[in-house]
PDB file of N, CA, C, O and CB in Angstrom:
ATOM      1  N   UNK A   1     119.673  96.107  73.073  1.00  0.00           N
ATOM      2  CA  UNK A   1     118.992  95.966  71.812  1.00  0.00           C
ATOM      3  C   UNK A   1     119.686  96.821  70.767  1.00  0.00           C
ATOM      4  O   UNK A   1     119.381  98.011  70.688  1.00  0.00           O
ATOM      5  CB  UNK A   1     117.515  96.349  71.943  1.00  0.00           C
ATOM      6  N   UNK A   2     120.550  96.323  70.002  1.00  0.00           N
ATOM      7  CA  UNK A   2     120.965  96.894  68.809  1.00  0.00           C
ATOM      8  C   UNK A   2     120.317  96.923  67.771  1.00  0.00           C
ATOM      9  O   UNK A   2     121.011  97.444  66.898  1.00  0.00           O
ATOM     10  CB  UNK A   2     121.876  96.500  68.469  1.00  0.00           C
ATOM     11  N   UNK A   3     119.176  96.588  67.338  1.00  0.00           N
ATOM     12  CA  UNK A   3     118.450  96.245  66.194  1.00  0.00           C
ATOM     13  C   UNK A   3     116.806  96.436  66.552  1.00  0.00           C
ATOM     14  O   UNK A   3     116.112  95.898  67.415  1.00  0.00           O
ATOM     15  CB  UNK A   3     118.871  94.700  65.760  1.00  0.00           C
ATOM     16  N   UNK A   4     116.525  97.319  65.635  1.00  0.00           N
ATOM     17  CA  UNK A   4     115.044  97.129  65.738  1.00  0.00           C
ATOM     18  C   UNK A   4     114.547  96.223  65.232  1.00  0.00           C
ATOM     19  O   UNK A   4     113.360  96.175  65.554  1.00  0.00           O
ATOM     20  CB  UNK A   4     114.360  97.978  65.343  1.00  0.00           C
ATOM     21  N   UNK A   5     114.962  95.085  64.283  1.00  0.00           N
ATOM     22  CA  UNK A   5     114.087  94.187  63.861  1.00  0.00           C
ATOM     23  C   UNK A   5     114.387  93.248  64.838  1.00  0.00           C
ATOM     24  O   UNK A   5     113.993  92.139  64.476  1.00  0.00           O
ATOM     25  CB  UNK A   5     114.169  93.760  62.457  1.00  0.00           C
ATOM     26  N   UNK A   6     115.146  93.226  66.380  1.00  0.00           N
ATOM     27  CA  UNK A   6     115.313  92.404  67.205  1.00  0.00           C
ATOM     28  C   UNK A   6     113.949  92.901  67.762  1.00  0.00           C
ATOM     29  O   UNK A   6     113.299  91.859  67.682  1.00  0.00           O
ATOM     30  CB  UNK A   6     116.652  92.377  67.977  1.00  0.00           C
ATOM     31  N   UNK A   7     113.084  93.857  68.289  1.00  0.00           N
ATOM     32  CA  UNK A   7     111.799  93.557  68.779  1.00  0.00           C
ATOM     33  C   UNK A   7     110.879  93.025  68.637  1.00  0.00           C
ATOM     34  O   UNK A   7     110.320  92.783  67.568  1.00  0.00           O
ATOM     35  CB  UNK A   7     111.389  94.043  68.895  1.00  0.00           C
ATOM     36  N   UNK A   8     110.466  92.668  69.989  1.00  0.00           N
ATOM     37  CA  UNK A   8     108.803  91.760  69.701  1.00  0.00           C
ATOM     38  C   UNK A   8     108.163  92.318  68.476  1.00  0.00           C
ATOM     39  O   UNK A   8     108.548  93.421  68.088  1.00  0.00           O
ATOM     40  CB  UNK A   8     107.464  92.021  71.078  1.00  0.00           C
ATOM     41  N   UNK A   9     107.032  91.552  67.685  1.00  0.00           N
ATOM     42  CA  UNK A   9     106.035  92.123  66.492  1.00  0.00           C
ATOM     43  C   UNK A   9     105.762  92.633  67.192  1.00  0.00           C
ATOM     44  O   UNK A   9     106.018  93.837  67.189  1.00  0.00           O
ATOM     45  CB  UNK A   9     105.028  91.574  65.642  1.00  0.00           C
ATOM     46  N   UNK A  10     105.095  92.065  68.196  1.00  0.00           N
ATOM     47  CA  UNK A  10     103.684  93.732  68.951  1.00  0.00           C
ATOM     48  C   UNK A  10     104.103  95.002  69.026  1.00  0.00           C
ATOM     49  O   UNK A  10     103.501  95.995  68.619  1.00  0.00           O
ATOM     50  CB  UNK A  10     103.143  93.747  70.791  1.00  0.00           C
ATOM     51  N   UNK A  11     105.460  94.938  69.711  1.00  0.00           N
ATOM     52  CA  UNK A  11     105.841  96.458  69.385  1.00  0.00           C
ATOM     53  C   UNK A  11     106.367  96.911  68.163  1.00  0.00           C
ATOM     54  O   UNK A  11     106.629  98.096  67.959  1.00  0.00           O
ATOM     55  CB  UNK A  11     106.768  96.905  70.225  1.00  0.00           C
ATOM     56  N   UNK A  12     106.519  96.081  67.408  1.00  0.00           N
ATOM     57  CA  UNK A  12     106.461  96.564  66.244  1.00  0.00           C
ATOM     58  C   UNK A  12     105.492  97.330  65.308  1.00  0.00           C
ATOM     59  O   UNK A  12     105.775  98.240  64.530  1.00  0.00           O
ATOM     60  CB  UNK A  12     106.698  95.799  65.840  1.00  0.00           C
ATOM     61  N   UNK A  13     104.500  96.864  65.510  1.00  0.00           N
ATOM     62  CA  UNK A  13     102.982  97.031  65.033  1.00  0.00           C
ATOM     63  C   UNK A  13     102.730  98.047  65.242  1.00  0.00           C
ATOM     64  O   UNK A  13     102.579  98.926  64.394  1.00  0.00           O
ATOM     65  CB  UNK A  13     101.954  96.320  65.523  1.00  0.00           C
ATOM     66  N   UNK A  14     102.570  98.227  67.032  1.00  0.00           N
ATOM     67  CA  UNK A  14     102.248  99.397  67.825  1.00  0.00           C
ATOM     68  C   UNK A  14     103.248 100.897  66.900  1.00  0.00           C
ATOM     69  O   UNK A  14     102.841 101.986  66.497  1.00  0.00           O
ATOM     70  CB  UNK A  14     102.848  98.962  69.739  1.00  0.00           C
ATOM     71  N   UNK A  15     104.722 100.215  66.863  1.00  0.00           N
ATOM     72  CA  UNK A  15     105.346 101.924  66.616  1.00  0.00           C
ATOM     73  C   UNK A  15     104.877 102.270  64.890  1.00  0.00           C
ATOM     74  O   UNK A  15     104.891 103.360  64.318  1.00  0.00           O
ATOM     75  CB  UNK A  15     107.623 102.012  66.814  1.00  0.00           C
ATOM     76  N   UNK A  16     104.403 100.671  64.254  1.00  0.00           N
ATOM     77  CA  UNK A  16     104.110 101.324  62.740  1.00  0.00           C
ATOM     78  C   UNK A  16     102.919 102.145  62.817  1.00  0.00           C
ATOM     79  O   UNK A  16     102.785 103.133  62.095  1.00  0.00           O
ATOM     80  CB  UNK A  16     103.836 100.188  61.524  1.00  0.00           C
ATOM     81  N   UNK A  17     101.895 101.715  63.809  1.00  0.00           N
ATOM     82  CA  UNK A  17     100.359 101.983  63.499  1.00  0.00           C
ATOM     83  C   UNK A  17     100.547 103.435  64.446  1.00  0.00           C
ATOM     84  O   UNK A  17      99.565 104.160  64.289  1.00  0.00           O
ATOM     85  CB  UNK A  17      98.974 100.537  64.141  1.00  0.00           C
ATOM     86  N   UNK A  18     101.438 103.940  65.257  1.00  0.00           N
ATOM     87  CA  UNK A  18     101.983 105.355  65.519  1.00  0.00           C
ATOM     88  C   UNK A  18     102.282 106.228  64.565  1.00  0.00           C
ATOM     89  O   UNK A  18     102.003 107.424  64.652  1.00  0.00           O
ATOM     90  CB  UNK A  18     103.051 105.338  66.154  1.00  0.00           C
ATOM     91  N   UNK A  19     102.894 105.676  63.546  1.00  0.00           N
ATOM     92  CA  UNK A  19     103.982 106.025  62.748  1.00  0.00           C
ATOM     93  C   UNK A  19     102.843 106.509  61.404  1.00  0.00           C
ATOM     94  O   UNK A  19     103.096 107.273  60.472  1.00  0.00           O
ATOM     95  CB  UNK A  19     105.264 104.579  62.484  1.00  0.00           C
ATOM     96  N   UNK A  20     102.089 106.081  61.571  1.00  0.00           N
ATOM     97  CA  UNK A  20     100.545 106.075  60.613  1.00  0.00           C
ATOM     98  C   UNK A  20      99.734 107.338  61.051  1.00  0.00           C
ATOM     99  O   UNK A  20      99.406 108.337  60.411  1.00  0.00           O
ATOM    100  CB  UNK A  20      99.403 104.543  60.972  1.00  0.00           C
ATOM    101  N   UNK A  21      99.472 106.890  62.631  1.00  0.00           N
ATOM    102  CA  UNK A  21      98.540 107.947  62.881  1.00  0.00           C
ATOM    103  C   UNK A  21      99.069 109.031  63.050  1.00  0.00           C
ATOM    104  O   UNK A  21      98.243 109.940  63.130  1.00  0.00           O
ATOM    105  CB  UNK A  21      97.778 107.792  63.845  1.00  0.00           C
ATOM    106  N   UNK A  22     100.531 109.462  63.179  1.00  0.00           N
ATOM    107  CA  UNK A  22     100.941 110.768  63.230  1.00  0.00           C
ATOM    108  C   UNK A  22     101.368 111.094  61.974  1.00  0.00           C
ATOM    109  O   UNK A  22     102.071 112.103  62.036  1.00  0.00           O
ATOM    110  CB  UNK A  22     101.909 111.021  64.184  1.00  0.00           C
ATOM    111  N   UNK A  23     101.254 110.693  60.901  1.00  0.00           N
ATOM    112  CA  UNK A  23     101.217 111.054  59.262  1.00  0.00           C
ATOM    113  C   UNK A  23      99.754 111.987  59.168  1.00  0.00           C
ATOM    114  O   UNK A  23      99.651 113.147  58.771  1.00  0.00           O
ATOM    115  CB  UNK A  23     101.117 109.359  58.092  1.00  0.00           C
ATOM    116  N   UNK A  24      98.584 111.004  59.711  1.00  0.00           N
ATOM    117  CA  UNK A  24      97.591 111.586  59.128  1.00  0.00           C
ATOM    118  C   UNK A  24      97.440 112.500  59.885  1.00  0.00           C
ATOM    119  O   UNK A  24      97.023 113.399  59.155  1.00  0.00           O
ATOM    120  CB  UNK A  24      96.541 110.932  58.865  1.00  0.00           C
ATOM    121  N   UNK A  25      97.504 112.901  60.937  1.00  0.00           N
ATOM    122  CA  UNK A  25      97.415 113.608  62.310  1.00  0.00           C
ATOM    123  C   UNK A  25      98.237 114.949  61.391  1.00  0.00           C
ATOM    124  O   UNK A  25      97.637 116.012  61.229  1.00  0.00           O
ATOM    125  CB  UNK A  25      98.371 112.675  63.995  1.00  0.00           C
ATOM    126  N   UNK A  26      99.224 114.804  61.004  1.00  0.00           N
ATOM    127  CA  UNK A  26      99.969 116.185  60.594  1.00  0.00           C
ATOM    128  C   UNK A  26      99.343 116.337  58.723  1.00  0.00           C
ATOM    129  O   UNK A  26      99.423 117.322  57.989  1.00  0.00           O
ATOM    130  CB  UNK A  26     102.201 115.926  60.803  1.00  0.00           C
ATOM    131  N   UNK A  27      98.962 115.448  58.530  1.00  0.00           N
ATOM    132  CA  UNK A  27      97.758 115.765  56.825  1.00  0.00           C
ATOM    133  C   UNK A  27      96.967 116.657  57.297  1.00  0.00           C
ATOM    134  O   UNK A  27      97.036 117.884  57.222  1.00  0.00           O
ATOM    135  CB  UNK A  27      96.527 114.346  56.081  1.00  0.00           C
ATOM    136  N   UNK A  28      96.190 115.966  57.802  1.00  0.00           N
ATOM    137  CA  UNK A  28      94.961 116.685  58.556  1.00  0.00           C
ATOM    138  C   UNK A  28      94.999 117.968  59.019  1.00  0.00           C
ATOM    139  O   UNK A  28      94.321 118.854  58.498  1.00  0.00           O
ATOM    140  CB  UNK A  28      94.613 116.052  59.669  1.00  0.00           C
ATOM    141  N   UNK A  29      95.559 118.112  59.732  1.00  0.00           N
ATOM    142  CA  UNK A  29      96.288 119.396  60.132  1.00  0.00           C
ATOM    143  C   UNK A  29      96.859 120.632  59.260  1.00  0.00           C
ATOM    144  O   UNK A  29      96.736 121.826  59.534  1.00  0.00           O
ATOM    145  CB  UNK A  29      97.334 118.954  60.732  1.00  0.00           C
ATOM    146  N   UNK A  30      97.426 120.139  58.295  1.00  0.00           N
ATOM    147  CA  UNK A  30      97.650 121.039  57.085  1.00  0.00           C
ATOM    148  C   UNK A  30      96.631 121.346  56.333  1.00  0.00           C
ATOM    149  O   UNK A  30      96.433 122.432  55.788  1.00  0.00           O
ATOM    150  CB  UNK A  30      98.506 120.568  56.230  1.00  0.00           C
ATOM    151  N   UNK A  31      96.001 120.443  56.293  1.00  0.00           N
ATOM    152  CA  UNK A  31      94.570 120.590  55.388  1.00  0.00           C
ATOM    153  C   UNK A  31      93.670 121.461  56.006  1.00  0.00           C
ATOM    154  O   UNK A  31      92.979 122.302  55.432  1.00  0.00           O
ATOM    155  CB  UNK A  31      93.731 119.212  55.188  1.00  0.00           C
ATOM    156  N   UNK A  32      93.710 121.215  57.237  1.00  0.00           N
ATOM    157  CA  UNK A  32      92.758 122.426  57.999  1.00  0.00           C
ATOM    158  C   UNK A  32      93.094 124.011  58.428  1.00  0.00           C
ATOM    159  O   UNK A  32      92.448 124.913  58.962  1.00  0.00           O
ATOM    160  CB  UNK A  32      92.435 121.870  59.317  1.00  0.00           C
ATOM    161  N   UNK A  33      94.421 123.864  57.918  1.00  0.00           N
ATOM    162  CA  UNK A  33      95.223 125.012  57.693  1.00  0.00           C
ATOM    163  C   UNK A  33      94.867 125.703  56.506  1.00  0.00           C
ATOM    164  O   UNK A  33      94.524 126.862  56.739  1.00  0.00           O
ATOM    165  CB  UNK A  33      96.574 124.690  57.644  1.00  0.00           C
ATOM    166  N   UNK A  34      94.827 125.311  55.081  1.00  0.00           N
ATOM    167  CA  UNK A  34      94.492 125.789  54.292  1.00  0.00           C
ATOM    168  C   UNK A  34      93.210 125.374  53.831  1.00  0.00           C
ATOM    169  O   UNK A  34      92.956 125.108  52.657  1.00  0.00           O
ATOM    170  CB  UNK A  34      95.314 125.783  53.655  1.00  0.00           C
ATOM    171  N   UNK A  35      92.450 125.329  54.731  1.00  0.00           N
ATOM    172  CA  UNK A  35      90.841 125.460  54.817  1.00  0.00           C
ATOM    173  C   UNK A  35      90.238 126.625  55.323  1.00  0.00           C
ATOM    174  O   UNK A  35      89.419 127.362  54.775  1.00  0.00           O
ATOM    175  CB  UNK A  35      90.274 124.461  55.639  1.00  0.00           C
ATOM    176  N   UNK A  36      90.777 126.699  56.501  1.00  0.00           N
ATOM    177  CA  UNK A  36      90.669 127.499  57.579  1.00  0.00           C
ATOM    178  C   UNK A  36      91.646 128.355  58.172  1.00  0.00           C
ATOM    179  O   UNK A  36      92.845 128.091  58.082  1.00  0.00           O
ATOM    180  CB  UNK A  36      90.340 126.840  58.381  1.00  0.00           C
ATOM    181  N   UNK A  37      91.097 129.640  58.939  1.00  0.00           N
ATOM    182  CA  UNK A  37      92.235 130.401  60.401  1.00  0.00           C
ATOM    183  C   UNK A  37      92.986 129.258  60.812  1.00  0.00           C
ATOM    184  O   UNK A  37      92.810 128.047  60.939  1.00  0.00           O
ATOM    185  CB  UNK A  37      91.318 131.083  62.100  1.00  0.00           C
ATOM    186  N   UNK A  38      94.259 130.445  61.039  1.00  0.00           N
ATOM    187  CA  UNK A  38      95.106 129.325  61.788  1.00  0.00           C
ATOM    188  C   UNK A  38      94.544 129.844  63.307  1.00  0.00           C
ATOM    189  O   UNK A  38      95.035 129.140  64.190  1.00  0.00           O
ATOM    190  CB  UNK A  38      97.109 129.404  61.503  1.00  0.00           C
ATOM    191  N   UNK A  39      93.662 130.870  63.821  1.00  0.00           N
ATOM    192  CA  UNK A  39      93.335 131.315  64.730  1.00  0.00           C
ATOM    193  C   UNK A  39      92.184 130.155  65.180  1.00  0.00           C
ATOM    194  O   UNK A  39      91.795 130.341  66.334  1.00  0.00           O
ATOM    195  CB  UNK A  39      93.041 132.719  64.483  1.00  0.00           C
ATOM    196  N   UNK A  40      91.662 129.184  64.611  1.00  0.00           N
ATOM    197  CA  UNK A  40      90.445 128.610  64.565  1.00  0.00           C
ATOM    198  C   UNK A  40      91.206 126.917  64.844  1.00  0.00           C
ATOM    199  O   UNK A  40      90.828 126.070  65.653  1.00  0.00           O
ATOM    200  CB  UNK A  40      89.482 129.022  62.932  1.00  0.00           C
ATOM    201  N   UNK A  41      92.675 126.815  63.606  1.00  0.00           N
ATOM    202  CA  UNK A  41      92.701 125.498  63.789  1.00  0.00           C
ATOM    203  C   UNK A  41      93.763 124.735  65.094  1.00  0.00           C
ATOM    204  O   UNK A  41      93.867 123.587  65.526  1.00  0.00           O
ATOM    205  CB  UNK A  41      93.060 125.069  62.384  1.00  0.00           C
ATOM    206  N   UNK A  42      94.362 125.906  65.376  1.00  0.00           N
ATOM    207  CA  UNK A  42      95.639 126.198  66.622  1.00  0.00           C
ATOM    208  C   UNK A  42      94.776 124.897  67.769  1.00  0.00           C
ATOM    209  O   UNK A  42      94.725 123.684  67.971  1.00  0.00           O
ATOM    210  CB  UNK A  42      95.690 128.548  67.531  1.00  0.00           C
ATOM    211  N   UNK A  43      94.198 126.257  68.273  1.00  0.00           N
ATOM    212  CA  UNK A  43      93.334 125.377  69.467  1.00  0.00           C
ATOM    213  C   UNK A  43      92.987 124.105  69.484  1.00  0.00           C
ATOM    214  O   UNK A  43      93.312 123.302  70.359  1.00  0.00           O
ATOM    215  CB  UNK A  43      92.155 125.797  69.674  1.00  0.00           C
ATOM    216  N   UNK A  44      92.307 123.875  68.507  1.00  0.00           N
ATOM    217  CA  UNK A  44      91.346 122.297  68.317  1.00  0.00           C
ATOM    218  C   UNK A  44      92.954 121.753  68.289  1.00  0.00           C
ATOM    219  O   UNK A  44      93.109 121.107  69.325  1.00  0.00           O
ATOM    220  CB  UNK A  44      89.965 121.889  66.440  1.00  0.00           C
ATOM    221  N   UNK A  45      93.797 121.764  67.758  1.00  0.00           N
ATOM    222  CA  UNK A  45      94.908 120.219  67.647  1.00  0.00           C
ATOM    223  C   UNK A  45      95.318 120.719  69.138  1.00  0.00           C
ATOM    224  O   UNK A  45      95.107 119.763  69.884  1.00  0.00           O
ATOM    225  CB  UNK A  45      96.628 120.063  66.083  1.00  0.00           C
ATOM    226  N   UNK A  46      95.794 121.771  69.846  1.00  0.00           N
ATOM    227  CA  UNK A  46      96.226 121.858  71.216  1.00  0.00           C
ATOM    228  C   UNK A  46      95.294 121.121  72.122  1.00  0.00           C
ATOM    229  O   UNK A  46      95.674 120.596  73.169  1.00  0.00           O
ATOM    230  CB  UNK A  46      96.341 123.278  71.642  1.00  0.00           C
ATOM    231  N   UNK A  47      94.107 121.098  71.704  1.00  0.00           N
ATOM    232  CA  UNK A  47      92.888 120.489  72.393  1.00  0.00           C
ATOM    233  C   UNK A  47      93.643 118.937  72.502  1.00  0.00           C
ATOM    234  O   UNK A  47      93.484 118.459  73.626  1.00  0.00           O
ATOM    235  CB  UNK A  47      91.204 120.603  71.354  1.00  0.00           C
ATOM    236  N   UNK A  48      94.291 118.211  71.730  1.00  0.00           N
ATOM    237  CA  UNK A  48      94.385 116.717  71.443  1.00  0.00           C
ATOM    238  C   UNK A  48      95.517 116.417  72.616  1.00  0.00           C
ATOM    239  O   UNK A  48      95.541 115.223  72.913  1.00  0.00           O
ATOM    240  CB  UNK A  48      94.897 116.284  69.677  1.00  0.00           C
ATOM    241  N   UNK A  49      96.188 117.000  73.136  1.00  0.00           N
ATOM    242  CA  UNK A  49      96.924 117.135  74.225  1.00  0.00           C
ATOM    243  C   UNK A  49      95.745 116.643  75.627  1.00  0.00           C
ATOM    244  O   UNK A  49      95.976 115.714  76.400  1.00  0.00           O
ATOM    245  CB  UNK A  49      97.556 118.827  74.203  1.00  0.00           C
ATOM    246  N   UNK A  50      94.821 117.302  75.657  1.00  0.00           N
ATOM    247  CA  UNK A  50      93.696 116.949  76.965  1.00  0.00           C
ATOM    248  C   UNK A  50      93.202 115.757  76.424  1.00  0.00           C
ATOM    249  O   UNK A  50      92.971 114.883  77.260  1.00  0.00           O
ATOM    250  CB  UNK A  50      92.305 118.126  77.320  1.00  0.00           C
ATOM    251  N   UNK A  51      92.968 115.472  75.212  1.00  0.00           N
ATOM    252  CA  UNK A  51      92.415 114.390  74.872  1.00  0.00           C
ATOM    253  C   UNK A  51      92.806 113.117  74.959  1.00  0.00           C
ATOM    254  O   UNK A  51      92.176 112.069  75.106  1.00  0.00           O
ATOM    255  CB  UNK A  51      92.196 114.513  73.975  1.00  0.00           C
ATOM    256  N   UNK A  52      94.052 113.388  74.834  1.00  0.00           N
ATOM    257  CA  UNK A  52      95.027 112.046  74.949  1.00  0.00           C
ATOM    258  C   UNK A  52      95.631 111.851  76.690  1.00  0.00           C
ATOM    259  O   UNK A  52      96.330 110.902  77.044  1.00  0.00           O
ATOM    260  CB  UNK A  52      96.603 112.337  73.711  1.00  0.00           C
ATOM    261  N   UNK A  53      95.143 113.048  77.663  1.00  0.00           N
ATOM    262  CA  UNK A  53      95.458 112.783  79.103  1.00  0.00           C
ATOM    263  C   UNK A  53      94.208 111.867  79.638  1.00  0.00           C
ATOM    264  O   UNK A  53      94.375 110.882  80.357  1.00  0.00           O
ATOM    265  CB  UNK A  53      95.628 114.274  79.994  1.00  0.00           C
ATOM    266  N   UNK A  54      92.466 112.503  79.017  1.00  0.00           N
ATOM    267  CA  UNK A  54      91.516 112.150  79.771  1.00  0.00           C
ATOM    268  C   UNK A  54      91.388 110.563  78.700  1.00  0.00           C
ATOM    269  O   UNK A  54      90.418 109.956  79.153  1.00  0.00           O
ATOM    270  CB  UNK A  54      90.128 113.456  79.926  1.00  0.00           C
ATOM    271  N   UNK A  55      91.771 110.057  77.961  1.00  0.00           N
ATOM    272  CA  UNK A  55      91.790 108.594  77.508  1.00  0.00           C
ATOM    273  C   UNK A  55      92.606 107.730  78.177  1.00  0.00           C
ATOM    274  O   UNK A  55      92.436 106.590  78.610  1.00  0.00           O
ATOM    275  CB  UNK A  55      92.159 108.453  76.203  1.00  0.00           C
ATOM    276  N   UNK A  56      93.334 108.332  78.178  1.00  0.00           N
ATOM    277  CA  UNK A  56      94.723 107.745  79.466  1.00  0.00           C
ATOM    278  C   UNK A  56      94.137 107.457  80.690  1.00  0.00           C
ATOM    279  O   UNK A  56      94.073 106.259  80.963  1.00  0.00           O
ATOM    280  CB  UNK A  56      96.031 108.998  79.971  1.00  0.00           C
ATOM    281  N   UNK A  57      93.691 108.250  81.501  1.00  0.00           N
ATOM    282  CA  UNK A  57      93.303 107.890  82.429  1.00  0.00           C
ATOM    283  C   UNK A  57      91.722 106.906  82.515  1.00  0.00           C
ATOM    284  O   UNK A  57      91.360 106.436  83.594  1.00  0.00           O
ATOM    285  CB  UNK A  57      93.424 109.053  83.019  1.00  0.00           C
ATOM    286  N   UNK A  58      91.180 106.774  81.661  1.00  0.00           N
ATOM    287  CA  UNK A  58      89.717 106.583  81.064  1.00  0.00           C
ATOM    288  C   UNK A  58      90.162 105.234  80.488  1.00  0.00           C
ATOM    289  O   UNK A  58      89.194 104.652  79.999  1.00  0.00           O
ATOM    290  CB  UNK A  58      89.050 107.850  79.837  1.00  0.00           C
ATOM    291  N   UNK A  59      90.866 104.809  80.424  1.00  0.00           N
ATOM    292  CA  UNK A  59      90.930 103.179  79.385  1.00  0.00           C
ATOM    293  C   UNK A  59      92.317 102.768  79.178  1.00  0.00           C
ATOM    294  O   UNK A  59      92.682 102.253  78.121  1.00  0.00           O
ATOM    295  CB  UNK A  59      90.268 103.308  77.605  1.00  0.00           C
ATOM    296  N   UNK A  60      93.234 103.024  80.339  1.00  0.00           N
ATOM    297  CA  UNK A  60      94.259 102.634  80.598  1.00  0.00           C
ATOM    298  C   UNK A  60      94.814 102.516  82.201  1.00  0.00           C
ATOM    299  O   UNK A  60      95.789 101.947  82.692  1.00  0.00           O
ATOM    300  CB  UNK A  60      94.887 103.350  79.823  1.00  0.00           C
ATOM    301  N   UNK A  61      93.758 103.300  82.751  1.00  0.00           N
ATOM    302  CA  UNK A  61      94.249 102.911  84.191  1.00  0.00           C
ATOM    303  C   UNK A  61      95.510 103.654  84.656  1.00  0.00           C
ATOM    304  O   UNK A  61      96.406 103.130  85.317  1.00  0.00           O
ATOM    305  CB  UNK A  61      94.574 101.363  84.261  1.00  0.00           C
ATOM    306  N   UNK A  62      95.488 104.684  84.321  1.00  0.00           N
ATOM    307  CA  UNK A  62      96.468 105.706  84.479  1.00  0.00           C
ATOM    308  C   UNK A  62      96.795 105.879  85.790  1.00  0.00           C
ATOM    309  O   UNK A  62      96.095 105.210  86.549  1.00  0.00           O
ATOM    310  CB  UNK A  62      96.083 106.910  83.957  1.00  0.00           C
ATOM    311  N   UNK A  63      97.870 106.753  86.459  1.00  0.00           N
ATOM    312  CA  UNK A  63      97.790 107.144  87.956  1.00  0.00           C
ATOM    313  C   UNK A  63      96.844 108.675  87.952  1.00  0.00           C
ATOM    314  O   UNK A  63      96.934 109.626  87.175  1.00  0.00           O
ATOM    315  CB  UNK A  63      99.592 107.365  88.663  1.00  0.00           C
ATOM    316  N   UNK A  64      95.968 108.479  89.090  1.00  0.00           N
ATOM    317  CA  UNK A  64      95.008 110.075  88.455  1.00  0.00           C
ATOM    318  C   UNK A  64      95.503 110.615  89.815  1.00  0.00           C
ATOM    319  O   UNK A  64      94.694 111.360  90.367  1.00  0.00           O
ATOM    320  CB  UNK A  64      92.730 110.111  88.121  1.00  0.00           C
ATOM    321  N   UNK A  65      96.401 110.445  90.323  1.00  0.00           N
ATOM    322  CA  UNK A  65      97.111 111.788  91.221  1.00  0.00           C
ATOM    323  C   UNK A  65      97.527 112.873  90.784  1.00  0.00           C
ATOM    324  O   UNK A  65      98.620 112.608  90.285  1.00  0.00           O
ATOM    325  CB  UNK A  65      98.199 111.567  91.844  1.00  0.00           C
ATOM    326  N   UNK A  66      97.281 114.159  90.641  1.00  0.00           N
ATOM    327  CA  UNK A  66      98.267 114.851  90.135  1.00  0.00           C
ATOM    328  C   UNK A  66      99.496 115.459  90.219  1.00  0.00           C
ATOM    329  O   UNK A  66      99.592 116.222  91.180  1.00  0.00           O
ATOM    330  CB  UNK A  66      97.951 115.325  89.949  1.00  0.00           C
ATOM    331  N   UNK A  67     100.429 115.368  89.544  1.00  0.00           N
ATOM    332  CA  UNK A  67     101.879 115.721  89.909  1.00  0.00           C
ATOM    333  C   UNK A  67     102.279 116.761  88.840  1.00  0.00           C
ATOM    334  O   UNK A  67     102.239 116.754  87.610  1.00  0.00           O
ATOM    335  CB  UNK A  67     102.926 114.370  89.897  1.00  0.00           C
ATOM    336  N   UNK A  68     102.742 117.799  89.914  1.00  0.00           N
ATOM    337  CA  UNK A  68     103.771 118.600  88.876  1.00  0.00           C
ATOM    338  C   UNK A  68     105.136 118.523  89.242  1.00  0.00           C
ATOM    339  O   UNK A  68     105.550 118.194  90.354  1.00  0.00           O
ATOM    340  CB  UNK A  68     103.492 120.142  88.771  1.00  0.00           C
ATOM    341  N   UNK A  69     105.944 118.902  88.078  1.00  0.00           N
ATOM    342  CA  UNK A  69     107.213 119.322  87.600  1.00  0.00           C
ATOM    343  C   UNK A  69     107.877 117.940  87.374  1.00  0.00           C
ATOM    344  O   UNK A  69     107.230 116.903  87.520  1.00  0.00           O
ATOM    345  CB  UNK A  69     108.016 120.326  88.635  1.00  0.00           C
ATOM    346  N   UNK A  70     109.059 117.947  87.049  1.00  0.00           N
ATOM    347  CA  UNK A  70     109.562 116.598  86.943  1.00  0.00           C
ATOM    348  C   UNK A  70     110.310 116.171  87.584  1.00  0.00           C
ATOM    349  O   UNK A  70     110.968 115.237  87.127  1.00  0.00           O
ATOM    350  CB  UNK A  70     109.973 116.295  86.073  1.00  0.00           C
ATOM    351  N   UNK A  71     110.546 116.597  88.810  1.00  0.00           N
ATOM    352  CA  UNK A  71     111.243 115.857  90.232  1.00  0.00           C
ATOM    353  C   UNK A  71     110.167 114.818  90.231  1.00  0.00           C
ATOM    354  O   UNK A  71     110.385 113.648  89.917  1.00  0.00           O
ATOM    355  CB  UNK A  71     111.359 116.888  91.925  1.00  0.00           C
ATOM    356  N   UNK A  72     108.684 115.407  90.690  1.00  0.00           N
ATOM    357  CA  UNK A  72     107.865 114.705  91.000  1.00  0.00           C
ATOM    358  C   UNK A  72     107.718 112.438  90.752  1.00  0.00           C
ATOM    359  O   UNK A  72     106.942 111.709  91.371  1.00  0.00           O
ATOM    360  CB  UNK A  72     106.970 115.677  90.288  1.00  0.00           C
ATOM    361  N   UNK A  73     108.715 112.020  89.724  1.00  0.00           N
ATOM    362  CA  UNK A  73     108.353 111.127  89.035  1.00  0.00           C
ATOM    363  C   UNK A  73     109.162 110.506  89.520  1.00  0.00           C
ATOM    364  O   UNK A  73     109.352 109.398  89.019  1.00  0.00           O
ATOM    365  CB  UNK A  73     108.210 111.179  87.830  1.00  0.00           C
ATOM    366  N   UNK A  74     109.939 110.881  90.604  1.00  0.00           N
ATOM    367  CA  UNK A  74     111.132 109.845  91.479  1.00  0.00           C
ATOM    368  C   UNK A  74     110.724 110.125  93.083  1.00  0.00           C
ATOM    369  O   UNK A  74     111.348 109.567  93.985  1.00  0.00           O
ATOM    370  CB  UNK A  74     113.142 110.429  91.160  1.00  0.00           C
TER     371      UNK A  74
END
């Protein structure tokens, strides 16, 4: 694939509507920066890391084995 406009729409869609939510995702974030502690707003976005594992596994059918390190994935 030399060309991104050679991909399917769907994935197209998918990387714009990414490409969206991590705009507002880093707005947001600034904004709550100069709202608030950065001691207060740190955590809550580190929080979105667990959030996005337990959806994964919750409405995608994830593998819920757990594996560490990254040998593990071969």
């Amino acid at each position: 694939m030399d060309e991104p406009a050679s991909l399917p729409p769907r994935t197209l869609l998918f990387l714009a509507l990414s490409a969206l939510a991590t705009a507002a995702s880093w707005v947001c974030y600034f904004r709550a920066l100069q709202i608030g502690r950065a001691s207060q707003v740190a955590p809550v976005d580190r929080l979105s890391l667990v959030l996005v594992a337990l959806f994964a596994f919750a409405f995608l059918e994830s593998d819920r084995r757990v594996r560490t390190g990254w040998a593990s994935r071969w």
